[in-house]
C-alpha positions as CSV (number, residue, x, y, z in Angstrom):
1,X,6.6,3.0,20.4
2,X,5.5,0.2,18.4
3,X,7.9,-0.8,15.0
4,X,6.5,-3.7,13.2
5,X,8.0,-5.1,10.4
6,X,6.2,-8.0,8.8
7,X,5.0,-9.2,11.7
8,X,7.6,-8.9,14.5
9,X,6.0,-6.6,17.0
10,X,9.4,-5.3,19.1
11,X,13.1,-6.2,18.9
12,X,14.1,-9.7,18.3
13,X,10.9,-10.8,18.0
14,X,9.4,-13.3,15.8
15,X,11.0,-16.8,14.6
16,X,14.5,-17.3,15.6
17,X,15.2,-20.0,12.7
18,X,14.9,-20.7,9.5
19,X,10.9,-21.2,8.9
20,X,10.3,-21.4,4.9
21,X,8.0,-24.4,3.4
22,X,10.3,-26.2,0.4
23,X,7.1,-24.8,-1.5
24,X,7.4,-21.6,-0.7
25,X,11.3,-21.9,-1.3
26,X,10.5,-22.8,-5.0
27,X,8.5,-20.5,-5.7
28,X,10.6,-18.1,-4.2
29,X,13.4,-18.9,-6.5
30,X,11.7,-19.1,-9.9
31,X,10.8,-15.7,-8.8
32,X,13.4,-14.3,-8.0
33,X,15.2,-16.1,-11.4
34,X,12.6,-14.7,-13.6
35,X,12.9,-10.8,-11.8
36,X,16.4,-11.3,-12.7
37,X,16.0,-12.6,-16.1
38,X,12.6,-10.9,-17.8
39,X,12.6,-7.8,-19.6
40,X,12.0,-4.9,-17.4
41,X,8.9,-4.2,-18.8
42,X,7.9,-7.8,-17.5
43,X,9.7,-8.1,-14.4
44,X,6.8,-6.6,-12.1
45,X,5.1,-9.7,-12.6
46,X,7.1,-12.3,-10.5
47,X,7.8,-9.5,-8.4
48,X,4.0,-8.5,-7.1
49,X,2.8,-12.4,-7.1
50,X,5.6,-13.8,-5.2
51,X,5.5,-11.1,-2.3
52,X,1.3,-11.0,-2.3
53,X,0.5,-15.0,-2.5
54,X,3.6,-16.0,-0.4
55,X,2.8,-15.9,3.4
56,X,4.7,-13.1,4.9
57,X,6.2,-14.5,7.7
58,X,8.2,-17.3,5.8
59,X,11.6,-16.8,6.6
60,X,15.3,-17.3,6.4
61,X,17.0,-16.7,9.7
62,X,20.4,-15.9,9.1
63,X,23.1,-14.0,11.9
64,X,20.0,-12.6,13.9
65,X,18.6,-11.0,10.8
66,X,14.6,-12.1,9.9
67,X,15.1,-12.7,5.8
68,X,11.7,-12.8,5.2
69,X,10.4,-13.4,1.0
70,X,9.7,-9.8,0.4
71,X,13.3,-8.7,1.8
72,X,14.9,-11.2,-0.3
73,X,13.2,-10.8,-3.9
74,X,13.8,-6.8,-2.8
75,X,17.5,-7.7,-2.4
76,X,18.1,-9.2,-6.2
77,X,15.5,-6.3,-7.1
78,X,17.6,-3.5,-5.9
79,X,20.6,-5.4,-7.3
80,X,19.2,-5.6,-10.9
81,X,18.6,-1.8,-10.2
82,X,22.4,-0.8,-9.5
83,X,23.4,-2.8,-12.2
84,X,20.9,-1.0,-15.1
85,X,21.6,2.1,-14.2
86,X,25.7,1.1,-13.8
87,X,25.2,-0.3,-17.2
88,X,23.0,3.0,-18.2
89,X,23.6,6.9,-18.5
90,X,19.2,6.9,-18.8
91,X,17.1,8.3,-15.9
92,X,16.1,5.1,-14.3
93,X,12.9,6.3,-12.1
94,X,10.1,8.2,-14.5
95,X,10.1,12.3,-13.9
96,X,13.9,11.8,-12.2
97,X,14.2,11.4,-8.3
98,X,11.0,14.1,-8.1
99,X,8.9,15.5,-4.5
100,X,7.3,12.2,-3.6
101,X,10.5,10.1,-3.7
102,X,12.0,13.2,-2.0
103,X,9.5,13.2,0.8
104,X,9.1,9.3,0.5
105,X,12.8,9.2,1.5
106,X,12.5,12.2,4.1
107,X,10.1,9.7,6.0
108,X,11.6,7.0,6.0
109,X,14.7,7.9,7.5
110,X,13.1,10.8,9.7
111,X,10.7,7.8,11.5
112,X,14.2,5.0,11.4
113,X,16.2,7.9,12.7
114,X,13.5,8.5,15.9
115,X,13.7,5.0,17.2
116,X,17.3,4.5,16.7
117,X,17.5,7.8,18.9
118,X,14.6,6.5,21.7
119,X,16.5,3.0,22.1
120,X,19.9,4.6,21.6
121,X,22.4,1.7,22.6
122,X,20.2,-1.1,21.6
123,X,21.8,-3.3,18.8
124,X,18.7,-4.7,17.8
125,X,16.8,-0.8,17.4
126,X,19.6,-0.8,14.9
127,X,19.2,-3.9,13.0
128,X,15.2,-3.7,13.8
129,X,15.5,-0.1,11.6
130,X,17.9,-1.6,8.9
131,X,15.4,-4.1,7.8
132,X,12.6,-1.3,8.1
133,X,15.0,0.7,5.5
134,X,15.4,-2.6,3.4
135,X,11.9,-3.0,3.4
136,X,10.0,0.5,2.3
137,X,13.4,2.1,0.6
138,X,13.9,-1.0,-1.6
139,X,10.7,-2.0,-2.0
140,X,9.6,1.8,-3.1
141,X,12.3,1.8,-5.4
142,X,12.1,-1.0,-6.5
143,X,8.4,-0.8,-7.9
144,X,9.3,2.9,-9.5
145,X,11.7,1.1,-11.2
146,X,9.9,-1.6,-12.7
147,X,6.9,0.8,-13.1
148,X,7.9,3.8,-15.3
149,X,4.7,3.9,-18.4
150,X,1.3,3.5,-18.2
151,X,1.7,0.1,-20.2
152,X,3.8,-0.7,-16.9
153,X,0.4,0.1,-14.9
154,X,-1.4,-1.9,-16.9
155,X,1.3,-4.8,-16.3
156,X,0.7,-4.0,-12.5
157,X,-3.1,-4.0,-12.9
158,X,-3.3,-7.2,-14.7
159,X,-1.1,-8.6,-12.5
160,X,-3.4,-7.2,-9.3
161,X,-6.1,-8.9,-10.9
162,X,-4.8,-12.2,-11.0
163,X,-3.7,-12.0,-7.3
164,X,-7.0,-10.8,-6.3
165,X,-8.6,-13.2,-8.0
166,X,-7.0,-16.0,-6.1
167,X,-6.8,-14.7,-2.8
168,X,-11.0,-13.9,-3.6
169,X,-11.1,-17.7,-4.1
170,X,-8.6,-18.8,-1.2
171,X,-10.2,-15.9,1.5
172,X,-14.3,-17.1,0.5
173,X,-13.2,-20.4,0.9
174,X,-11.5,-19.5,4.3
175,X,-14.8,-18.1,5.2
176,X,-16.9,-20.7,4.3
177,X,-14.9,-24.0,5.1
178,X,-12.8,-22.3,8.7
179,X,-9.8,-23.0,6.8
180,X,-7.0,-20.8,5.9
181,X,-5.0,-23.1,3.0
182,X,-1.9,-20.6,3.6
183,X,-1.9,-21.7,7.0
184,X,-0.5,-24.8,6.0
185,X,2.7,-23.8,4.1
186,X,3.4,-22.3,7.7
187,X,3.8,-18.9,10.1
188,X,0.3,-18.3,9.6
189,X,-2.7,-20.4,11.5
190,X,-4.9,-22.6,9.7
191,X,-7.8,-21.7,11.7
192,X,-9.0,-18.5,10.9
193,X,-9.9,-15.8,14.0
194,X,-14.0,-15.5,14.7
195,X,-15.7,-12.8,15.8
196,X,-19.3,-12.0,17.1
197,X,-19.7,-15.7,15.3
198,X,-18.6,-14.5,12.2
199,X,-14.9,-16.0,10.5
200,X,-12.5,-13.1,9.8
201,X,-10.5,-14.7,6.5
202,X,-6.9,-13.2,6.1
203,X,-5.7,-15.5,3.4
204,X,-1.6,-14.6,3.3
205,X,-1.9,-11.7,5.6
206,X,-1.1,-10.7,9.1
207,X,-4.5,-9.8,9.8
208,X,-7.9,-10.0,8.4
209,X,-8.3,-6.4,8.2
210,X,-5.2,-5.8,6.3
211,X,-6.2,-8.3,3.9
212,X,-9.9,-7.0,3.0
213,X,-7.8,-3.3,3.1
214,X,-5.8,-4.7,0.3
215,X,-8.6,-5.5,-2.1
216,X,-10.5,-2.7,-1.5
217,X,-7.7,-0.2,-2.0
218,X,-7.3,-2.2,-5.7
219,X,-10.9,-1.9,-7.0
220,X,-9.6,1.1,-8.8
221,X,-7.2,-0.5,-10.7
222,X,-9.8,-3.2,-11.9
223,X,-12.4,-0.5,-13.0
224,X,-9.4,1.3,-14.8
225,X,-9.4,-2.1,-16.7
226,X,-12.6,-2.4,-17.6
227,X,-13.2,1.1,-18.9
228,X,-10.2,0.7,-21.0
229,X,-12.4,-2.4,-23.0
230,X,-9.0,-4.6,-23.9
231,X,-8.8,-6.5,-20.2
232,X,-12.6,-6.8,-19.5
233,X,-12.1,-10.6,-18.6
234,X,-9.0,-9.6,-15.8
235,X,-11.3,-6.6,-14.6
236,X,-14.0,-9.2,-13.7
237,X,-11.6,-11.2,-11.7
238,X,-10.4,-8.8,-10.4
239,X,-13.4,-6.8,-9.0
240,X,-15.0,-10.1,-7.7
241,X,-11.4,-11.0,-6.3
242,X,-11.4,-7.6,-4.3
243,X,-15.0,-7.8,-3.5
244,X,-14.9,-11.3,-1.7
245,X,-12.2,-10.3,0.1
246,X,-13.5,-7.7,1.6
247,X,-16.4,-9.3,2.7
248,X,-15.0,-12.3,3.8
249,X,-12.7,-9.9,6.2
250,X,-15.9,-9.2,8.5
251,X,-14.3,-6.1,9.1
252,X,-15.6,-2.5,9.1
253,X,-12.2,-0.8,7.6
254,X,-12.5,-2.6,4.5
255,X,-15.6,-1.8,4.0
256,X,-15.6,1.5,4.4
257,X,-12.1,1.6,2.3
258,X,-14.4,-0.3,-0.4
259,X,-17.5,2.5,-0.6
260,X,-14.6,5.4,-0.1
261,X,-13.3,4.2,-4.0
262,X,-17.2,4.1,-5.1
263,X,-17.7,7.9,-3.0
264,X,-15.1,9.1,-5.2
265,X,-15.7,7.9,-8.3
266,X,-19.0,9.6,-7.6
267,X,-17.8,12.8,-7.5
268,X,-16.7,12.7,-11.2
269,X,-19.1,15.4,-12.6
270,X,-18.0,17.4,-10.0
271,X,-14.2,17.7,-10.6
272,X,-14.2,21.1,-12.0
273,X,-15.3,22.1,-8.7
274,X,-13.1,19.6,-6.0
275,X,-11.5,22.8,-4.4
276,X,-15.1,23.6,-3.4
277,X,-15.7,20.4,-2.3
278,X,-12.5,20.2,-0.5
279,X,-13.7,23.3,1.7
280,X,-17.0,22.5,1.9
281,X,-16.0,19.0,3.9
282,X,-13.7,21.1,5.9
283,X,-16.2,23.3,7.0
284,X,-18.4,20.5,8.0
285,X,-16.3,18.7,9.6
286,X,-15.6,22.2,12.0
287,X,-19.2,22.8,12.4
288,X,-19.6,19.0,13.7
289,X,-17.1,19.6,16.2
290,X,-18.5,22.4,17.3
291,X,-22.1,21.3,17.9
292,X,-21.1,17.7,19.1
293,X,-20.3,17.2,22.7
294,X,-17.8,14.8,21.7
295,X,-15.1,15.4,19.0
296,X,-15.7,15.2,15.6
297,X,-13.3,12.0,15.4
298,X,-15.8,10.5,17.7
299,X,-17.7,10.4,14.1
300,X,-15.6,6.8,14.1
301,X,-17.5,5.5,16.8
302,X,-20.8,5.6,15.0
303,X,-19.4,3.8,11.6
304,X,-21.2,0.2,12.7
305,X,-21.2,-1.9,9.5
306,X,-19.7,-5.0,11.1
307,X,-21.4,-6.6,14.2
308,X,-18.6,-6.2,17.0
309,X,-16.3,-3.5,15.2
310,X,-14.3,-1.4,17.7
311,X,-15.0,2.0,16.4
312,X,-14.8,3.5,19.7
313,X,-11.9,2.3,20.6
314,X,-10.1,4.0,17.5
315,X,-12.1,7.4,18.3
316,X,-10.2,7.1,21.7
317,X,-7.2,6.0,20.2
318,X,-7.3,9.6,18.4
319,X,-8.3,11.2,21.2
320,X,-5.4,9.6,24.1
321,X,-3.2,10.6,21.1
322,X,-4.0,14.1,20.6
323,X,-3.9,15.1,24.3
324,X,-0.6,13.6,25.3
325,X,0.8,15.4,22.3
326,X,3.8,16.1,24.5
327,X,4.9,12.8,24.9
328,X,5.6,12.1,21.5
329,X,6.1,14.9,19.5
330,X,9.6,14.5,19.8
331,X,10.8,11.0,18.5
332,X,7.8,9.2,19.5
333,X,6.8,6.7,22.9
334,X,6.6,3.6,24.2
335,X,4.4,4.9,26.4
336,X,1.3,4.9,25.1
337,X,-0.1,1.5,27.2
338,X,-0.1,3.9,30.0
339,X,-2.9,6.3,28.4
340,X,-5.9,3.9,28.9
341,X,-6.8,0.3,27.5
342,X,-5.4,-1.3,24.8
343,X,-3.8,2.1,23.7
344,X,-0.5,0.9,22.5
345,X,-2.9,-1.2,19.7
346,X,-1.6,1.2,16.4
347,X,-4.3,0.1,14.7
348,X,-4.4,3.8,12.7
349,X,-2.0,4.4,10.6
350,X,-1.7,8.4,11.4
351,X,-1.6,7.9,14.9
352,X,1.5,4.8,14.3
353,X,3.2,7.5,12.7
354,X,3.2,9.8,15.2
355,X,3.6,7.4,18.0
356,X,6.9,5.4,16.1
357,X,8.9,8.5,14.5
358,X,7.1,11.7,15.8
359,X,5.9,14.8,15.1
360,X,8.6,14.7,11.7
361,X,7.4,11.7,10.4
362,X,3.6,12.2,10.4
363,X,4.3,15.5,9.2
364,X,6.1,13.4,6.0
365,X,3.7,11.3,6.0
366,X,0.4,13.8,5.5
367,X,2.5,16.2,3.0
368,X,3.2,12.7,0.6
369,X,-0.6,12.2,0.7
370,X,-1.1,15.7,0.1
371,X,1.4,16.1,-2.3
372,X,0.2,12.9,-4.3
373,X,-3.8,14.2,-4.4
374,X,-1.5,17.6,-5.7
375,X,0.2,16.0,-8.4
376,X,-2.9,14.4,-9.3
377,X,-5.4,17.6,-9.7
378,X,-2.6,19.6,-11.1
379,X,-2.6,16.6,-14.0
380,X,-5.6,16.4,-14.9
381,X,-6.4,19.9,-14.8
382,X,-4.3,20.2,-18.1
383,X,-5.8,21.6,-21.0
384,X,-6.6,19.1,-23.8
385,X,-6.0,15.8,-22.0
386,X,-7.9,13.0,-23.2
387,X,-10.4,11.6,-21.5
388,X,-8.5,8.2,-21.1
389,X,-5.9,9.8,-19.3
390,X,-8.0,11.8,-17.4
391,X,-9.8,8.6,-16.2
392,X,-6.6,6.9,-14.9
393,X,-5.8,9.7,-13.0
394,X,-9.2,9.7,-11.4
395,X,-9.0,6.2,-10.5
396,X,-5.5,6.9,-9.1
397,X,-7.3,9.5,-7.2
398,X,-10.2,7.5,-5.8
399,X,-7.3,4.7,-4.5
400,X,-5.6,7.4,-2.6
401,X,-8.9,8.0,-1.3
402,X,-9.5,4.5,-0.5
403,X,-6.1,4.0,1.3
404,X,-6.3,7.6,3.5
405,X,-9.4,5.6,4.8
406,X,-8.3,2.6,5.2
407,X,-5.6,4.2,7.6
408,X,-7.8,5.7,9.8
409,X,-8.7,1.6,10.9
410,X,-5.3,0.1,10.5
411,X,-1.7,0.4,10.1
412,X,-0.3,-1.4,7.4
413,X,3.0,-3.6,9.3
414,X,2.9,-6.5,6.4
415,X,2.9,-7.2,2.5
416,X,-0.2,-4.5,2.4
417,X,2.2,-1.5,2.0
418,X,3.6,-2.4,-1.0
419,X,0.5,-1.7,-2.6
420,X,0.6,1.4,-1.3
421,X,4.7,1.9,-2.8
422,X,2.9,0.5,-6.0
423,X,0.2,3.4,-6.2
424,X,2.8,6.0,-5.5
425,X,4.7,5.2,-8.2
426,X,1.9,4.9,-10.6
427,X,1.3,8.3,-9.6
428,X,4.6,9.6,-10.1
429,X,4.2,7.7,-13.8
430,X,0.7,9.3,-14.4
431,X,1.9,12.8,-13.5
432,X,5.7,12.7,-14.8
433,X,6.2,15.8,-17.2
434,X,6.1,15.0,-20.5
435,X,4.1,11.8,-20.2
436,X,0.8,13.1,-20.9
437,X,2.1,14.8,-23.9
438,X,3.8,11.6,-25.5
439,X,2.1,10.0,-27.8
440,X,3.3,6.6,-29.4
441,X,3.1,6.4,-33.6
442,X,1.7,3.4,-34.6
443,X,5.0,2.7,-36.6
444,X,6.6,2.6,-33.5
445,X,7.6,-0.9,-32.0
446,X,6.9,-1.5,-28.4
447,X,10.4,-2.7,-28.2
448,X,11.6,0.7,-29.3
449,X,9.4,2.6,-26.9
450,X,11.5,0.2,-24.4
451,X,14.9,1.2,-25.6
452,X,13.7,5.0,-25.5
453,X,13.8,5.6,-21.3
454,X,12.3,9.1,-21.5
455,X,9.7,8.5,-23.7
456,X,6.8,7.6,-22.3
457,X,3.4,6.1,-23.9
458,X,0.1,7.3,-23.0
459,X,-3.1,5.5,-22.3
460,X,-4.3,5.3,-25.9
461,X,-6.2,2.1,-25.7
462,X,-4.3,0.2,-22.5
463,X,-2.1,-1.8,-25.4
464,X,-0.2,-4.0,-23.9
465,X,3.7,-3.9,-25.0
């Protein structure tokens, strides 16, 4: 068993003081000023910028507990959260507390509950699993909060695009000069790795490949933009933002995560047939298994788009997990450096679930993907939807996509999963009953279409509020 949170790979581990550049401190209370002070509507904004372009490892240290800048602008989140809906009688999440936040929740606590059980006794499982809660609870909540319309997804795309667009800038320049800029704010190196002689930028992430995951998992977002013709400047930015950081990653993951959003959007004049499609890719994949002398997740080890990728080493890492089933299936192990080389690495985000919460958690954890691509084709399966809407939820579609690849090269243990909490709840928004249906008169203010909580605007023309 393997629980990382942002960057602190077993109990107690990581800084043991306060490490937070008086930059970083700034910026980190403007933000959290302004997500206390904006409208709703706008508090997203401070919100996604301050925990994407502020190095994830700054920290406060405080009684043994790592305060790192996502947990603390999550903190005064969740507090501006209690206090609308103490203030409110108004649902406060689009659609109501529905199945995703239901099975969101369910795997949270089922994979927190496993290691508290496995190190039962060990204060710091305990407070290790309270700042896992802190993190993904609030920071899930959180973002369907402050996202609850489709003008809120376009507040979150925009925003995207703007953090792409620097990080494209900071990451290329990482790649070209051997010089990570965020390295010198602190907890991050200013030398980037190398690899087969190529530099692997990682801007403000933990890792190279979790930052090139990031911007490919986004495309979607940015070609939502430009399709929508009023943000064609922001989808620019954005698209080359997400573009340079994947290739300045030198990593296979993003890559692939990159031409899995392009795949799907190729399968657009096929979505009257995707159950087809669905079983026709099962079927394949069975008939590869059974004609290859390896297994078919051995398919991994021929993906070579990046000179000195370790594609075999992830086939084997599903392999070693699949046959010592029995050693986890209960709450998970710590075990796993005992099934071959390197094999405690949880660089796949199915296989980390499994391995850290169980045979509970990963269940959880496949039925909210499956239940998201669910919600999604039941959507846009609706009679007269406009093609618009039916576009958003196609690009919400193809980022699933994206990230269910992604996965399969890396577990996301640092600022990268809250793009994944962000997609959820744009899904949730997309597929809420009743927002399709809503339309918004002209005569209508956007500040009434605020005050109205279950009304709900649809895509019209991406105005912005």
């Amino acid at each position: 068993m393997n629980p990382q949170t942002f960057g602190q790979g077993s109990f107690g581990g990581g800084y043991t003081d306060t490490n937070m550049h008086p930059a970083v401190a700034l910026a980190l209370i403007v933000a959290i000023a302004l997500l206390l002070r904006l409208p709703r509507k706008y508090a997203v904004v401070p919100f996604l910028l301050a925990v994407f372009l502020l190095p994830v490892g700054q920290q406060l240290y405080l009684g043994g507990v790592h305060l790192y800048v996502p947990r603390l602008i999550i903190f005064f989140g969740i507090a501006r959260l209690v206090w609308t809906k103490l203030r409110s009688n108004t649902q406060i999440f689009t659609g109501g507390f529905n199945d995703l936040d239901k099975i969101f929740t369910c795997w949270a606590l089922f994979r927190s509950t496993a290691v508290i059980i496995f190190f039962w006794g060990n204060a710091s499982a305990l407070t290790n699993q309270a700042a896992f809660l802190w993190d993904v609870l609030g920071g899930y909540f959180l973002l369907r909060f402050l996202i609850r319309d489709t003008r809120d997804i376009v507040r979150a795309a925009k925003t995207f695009a703007v953090i792409a667009g620097v990080l494209g800038l900071a990451m290329m320049n990482e790649s070209l000069r051997d010089q990570n800029v965020f390295g010198y704010l602190g907890s991050l190196p200013i030398v980037p790795a190398i690899r087969e002689g190529k530099i692997r930028a990682q801007g403000p992430f933990e890792h190279a490949i979790l930052a090139g995951s990031f911007g490919a998992t986004l495309l979607p977002f940015f070609l939502w933009l430009w399709y929508g013709k009023k943000s064609r400047i922001l989808a620019v930015a954005g698209i080359l933002g997400c573009t340079s950081m994947v290739v300045s990653s030198s990593s296979s993951t993003p890559l692939l995560a990159y031409l899995a959003v392009i795949v799907g959007l190729c399968f657009w004049p096929l979505r009257e047939h995707m159950r087809a499609v669905r079983w026709l890719l099962v079927i394949s994949l069975i008939a590869c298994h059974l004609m290859m002398k390896a297994p078919v997740w051995f398919l991994i080890d021929h993906v070579d788009l990046v000179a000195g990728n370790s594609g075999y080493h992830r086939a084997m890492l599903i392999d070693t997990f699949i046959r010592h089933f029995r050693e986890w299936w209960l709450i998970g192990t710590n075990q796993a450096s005992t099934w071959g080389f390197e094999m405690d690495d949880l660089c796949n985000q199915w296989v980390a679930e499994g391995e850290t919460g169980g045979l509970a958690t990963l269940i959880c954890f496949v039925l909210l993907i499956s239940r998201a691509f669910g919600k999604i084709g039941r959507a846009r399966s609706r009679a007269s939807l406009p093609r618009k809407q039916e576009w958003l939820l196609w690009f919400l579609g193809a980022a699933l996509f994206s990230h269910c690849v992604a996965y399969f090269g890396i577990s996301y243990f640092d600022q990268t999963q809250f793009s994944w909490f962000a997609l959820l709840s744009a899904i949730s928004v997309a597929t809420a009953p009743g927002v399709l249906a809503v339309t918004v008169p002209k005569t209508v203010s956007s500040e009434t279409v605020e005050v109205r909580e279950n009304s709900f605007p649809v895509l019209g023309g991406m105005r912005e509020a």
